[in-house]
C-alpha positions in Angstrom: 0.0 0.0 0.0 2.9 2.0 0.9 4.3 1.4 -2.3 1.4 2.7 -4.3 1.1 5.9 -2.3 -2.1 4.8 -0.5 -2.7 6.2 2.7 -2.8 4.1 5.8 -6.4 3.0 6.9 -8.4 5.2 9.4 -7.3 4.7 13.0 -11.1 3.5 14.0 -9.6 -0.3 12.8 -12.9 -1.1 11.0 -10.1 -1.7 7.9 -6.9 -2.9 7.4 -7.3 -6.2 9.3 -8.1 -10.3 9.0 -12.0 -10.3 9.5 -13.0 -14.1 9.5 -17.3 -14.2 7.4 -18.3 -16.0 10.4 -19.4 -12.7 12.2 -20.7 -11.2 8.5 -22.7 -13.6 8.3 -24.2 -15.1 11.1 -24.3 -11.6 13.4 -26.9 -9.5 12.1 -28.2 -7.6 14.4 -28.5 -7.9 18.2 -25.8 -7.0 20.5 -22.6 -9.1 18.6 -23.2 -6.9 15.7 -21.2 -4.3 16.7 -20.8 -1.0 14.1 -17.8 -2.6 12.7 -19.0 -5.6 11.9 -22.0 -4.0 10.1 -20.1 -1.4 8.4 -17.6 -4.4 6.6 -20.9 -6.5 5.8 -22.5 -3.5 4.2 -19.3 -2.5 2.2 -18.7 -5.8 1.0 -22.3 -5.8 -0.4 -22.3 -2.6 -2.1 -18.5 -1.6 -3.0 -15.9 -4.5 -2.6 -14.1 -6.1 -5.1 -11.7 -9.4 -4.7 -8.1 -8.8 -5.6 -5.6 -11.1 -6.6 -5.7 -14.9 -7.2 -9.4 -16.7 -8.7 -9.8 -17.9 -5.5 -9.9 -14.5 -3.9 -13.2 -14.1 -6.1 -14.5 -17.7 -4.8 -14.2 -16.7 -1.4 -16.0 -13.2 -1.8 -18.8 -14.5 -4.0 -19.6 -17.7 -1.1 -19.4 -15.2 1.5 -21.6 -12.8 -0.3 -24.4 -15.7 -1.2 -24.4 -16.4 2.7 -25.2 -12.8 3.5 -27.9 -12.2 1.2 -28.9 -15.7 1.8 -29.4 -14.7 5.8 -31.4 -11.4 4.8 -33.5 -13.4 2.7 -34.3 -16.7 4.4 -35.3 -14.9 7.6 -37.2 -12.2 6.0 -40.5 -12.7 7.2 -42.0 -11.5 3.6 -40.7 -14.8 2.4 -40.9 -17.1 5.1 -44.7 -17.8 3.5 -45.3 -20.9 1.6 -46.5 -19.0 -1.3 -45.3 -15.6 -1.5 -47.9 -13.4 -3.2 -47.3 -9.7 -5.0 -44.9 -7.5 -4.7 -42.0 -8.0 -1.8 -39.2 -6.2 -1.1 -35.9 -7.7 0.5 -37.2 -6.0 4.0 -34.7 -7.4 6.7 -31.5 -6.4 4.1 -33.7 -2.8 3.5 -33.8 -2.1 7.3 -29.9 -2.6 7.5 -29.0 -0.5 4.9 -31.0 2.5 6.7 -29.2 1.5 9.6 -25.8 1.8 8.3 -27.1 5.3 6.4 -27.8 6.6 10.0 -25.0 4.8 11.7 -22.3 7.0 9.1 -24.6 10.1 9.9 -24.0 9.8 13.9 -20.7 8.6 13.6 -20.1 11.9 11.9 -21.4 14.1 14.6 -19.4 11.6 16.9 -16.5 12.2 15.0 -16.4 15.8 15.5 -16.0 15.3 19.2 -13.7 12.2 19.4 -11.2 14.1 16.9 -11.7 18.1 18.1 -13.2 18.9 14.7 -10.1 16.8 12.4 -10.5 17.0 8.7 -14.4 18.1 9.8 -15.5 20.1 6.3 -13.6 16.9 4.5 -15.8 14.5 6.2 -18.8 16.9 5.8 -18.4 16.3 1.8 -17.7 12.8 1.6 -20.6 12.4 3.8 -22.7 14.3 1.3 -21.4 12.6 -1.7 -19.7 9.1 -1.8 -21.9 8.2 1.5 -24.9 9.3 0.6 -24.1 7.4 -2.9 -23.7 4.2 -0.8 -26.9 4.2 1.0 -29.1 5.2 -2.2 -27.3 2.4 -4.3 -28.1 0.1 -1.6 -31.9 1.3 -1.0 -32.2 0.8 -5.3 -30.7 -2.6 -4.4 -33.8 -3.8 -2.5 -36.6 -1.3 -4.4 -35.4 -2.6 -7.6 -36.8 -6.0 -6.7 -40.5 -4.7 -6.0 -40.2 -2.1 -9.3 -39.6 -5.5 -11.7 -42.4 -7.5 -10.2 -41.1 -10.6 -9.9 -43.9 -13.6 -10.4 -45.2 -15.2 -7.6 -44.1 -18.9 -6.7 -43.2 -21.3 -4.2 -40.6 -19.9 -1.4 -37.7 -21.8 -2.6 -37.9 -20.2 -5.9 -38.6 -16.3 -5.1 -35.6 -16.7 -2.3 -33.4 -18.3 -5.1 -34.2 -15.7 -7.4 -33.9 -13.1 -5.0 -30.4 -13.8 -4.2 -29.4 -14.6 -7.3 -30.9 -10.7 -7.9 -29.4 -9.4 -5.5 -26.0 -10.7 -5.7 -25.7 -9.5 -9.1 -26.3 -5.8 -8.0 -23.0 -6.8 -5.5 -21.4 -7.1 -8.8 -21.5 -4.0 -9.6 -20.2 -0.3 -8.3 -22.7 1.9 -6.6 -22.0 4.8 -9.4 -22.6 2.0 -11.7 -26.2 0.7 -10.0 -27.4 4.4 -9.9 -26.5 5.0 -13.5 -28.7 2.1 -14.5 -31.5 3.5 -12.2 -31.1 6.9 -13.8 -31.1 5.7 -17.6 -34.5 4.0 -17.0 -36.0 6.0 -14.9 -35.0 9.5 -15.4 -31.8 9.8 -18.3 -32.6 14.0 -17.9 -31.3 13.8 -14.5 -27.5 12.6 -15.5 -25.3 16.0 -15.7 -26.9 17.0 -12.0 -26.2 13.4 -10.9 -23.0 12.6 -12.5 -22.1 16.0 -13.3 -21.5 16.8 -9.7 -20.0 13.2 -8.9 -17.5 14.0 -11.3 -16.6 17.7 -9.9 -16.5 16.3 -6.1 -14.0 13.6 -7.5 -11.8 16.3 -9.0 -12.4 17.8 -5.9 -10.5 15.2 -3.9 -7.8 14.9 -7.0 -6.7 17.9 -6.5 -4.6 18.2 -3.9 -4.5 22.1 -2.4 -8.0 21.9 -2.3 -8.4 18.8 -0.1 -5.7 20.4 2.3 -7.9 23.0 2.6 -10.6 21.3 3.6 -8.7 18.7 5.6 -7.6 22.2 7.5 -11.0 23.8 7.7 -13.0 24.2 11.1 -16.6 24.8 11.2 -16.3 28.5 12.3 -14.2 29.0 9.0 -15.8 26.8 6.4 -19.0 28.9 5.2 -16.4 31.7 4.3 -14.1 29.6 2.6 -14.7 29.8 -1.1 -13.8 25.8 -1.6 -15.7 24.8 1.1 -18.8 26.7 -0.4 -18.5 25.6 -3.8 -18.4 21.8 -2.8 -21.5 22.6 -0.4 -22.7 23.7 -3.8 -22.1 20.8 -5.3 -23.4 18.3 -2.8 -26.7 20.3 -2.9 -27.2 19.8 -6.7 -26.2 16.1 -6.1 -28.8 15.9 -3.6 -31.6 17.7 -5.7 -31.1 15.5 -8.3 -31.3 12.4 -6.4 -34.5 13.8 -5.1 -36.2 14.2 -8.3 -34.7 10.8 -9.1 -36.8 9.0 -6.2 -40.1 11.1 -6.0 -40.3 13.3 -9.2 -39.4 10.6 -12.3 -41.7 8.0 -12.7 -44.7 7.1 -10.6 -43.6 3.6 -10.0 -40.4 4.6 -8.6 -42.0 7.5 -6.5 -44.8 5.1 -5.0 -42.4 2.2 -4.3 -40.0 4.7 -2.5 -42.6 6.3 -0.4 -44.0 2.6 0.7 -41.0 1.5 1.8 -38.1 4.5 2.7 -40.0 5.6 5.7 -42.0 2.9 7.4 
């Protein structure tokens, strides 16, 4: 890593360690499923990739089908000997809010823990790539409802189900959204991906990160680069927005039935 110029991973040890699937898979929820723990099973669903030899991509892919097979088998929305209508992936739904608001509160918690550190950095990011995280993930479990799968026997709808699922893992969260966007609302790509594209510049270029790595709260709405990412992450957010509730009516109704309650 060293090597390649990568910097060390954060201090909080969620990365840059051995983590055995055991735990991923089998400690969902309750008290052994510490943040940790979610925030690796949640990251390997929506943004991991194996590196090295074939086998690498063996073990990721197993580990992967025993997630989404845990979300799925103990969903109660398929627990049902006939599952009728449209379903969602409710159990794997529920944690990917969690982890949304988990990233949101360690933020605040953050500010304290590190008097402020790299505060308007983290502000961004939080905006951007983590907000990209969760609304790939929430797509992730919508998408099933939106293609109205055919009612069957159990067996079926869960194999089916995590064979869906596990091909969204396949894929980057930039990647699920732009698939989302070119059905559902192509208009929408310059204010989506427009902005993704100036808050990745944003981080290439080095003077302006050290600014924001520098930048306190008291300081940041009068720095000019802080202001014109600000910018940026509300256009971003806009055009998510009119992505989920302004598109297409299916979209808009499946989102409101299931991203609250």
């Amino acid at each position: 890593m060293k090597k390649a110029e990568f910097k060390d991973p954060g201090p909080t040890g969620v990365f840059g360690g051995l983590v055995f699937s055991h735990e991923l898979i089998h400690a969902i929820g309750g008290d052994e499923d510490t943040n940790k723990n979610m925030t690796r099973r949640l990251l390997l669903l929506l943004e991991s990739q194996a590196i090295g030899s074939p086998e690498s991509a063996q073990v990721r892919d197993r580990i992967i089908k025993g997630v989404l097979a845990r979300y799925v088998e103990e969903d109660a929305n398929f627990v049902a000997a006939n599952v009728q209508g449209k379903k969602i992936p409710r159990f794997l739904l529920n944690d990917v809010v969690r982890f949304w608001r988990t990233m949101a509160v360690d933020y605040a918690n953050k500010f304290r823990v590190r008097a402020g550190e790299k505060w308007a950095l983290r502000n961004i990011k939080l905006r951007m790539s983590r907000k990209l995280l969760f609304v790939s993930g929430f797509l992730m479990c919508v998408s099933w409802a939106l293609e109205t799968p055919e009612s069957g026997e159990q067996e079926l709808t869960v194999q089916k189900l995590v064979s869906h699922l596990r091909d969204w893992t396949e894929r980057q969260p930039l990647e699920s959204l732009a698939i989302a966007v070119e059905r559902y609302a192509p208009s929408l790509s310059d204010d989506i991906f427009g902005t993704y594209d100036q808050f990745l510049s944003l981080l290439n270029d080095k003077e302006k990160r050290e600014v924001l790595e520098e930048l306190t709260p008291d300081q940041a709405y009068e720095n000019r680069v802080f202001l014109d990412a600000r910018e940026v992450a509300h256009t971003f957010d806009r055009g998510l927005l009119k992505l989920l509730f302004e598109s297409n009516v299916d979209i808009t109704e499946t989102v409101k039935k299931y991203g609250i309650f």
